[in-house]
N, C-alpha and C positions, 0 to 999 in steps of 0.2 A: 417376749416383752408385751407382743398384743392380747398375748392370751391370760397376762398376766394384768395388764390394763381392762380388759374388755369384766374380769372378775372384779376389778376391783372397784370398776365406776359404772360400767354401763349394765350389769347382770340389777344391781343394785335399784340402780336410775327406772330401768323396764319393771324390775318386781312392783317399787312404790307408781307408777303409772298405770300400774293392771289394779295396783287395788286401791286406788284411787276411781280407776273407771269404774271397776266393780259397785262401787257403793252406789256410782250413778251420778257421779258430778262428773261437770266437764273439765274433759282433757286433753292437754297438747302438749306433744312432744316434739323436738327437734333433735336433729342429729348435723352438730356442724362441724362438718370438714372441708371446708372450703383453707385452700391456702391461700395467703397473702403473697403478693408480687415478689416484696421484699422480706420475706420470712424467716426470721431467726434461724428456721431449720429448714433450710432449701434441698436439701438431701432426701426428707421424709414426704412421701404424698400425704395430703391432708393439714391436718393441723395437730394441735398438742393444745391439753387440758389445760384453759384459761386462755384460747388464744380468739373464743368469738365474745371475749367483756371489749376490746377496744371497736367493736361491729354494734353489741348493744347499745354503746355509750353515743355510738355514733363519732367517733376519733377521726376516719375517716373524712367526715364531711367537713370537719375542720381545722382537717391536713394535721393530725396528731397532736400532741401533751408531751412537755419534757423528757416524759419517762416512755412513751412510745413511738413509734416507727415513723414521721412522718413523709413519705414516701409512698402514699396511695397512690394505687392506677385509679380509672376511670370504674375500673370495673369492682374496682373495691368500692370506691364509692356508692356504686349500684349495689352492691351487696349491702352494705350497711344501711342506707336507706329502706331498703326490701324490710330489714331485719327490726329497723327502727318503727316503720308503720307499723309493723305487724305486736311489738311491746306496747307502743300507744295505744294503738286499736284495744287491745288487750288491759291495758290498765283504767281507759275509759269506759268501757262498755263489759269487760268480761269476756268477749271475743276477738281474737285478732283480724278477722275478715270483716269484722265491722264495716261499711259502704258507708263512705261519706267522711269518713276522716282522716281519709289520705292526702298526703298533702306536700307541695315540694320542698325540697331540702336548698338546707342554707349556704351550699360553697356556691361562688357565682362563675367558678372554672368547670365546674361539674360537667355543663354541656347544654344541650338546646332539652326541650320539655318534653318532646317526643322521647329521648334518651332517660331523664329523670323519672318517667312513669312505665318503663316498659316491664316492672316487676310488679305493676299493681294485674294482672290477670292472674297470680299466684293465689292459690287457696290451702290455706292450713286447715287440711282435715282434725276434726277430733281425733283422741286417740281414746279406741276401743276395746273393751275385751276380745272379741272375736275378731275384729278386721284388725286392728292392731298399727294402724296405721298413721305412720310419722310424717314432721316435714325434715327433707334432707338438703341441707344447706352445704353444695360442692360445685366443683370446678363443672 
């Protein structure tokens, strides 16, 4: 099933990333597998295709949506946060590491500020032809 997964989404996902860089625009890739505390599939390490939209969306920080889990740990929180600078950054500026637009998040259980910023030394490399290198979003 992974090897049947890995053909059907990520061989795919890597080819348009290489020739994407190729051409010489910039680019970024992630790979997320980070599992949720409370994870539809607690059985599987990792996660399962569409499970980092409630992380993008930022669900998380506002303890879930009808139709998702709302059951964050702390550390989900962090993770979403992490994932949500790095789209802003990114849709502001064209870069996710952008300095200067990180910025604290909205739950007020979250934790103290020290806790809320401890994912901003995170740097998403470009991804290159040659170095080829991702960000890897896991436990």
């Amino acid at each position: 099933m992974e090897a049947l997964s890995d053909g059907h989404t990520v061989a795919p996902l890597i080819k348009v990333g290489y020739l994407h860089a190729r051409r010489g625009a910039k680019t970024y890739l992630f790979h997320f597998g980070y599992q949720t505390k409370d994870s539809e599939y607690p059985q599987r390490l990792g996660s399962v295709r569409g499970e980092d939209l409630p992380y993008i969306f930022g669900l998380p920080l506002v303890l879930g949506m009808p139709n998702f889990s709302q059951n964050f740990s702390r550390q989900d929180m962090g993770v979403a946060e992490a994932i949500l600078n790095f789209v802003t950054n990114f849709c502001k500026t064209g870069d996710p590491n952008e300095a200067g637009h990180q910025q604290a998040m909205l739950h007020p259980d979250y934790g103290t500020a020290r806790e809320r910023t401890r994912y901003r030394g995170i740097t998403w490399e470009t991804y290159e032809t040659t170095s080829q290198q991702y960000l890897s979003i896991c436990e």
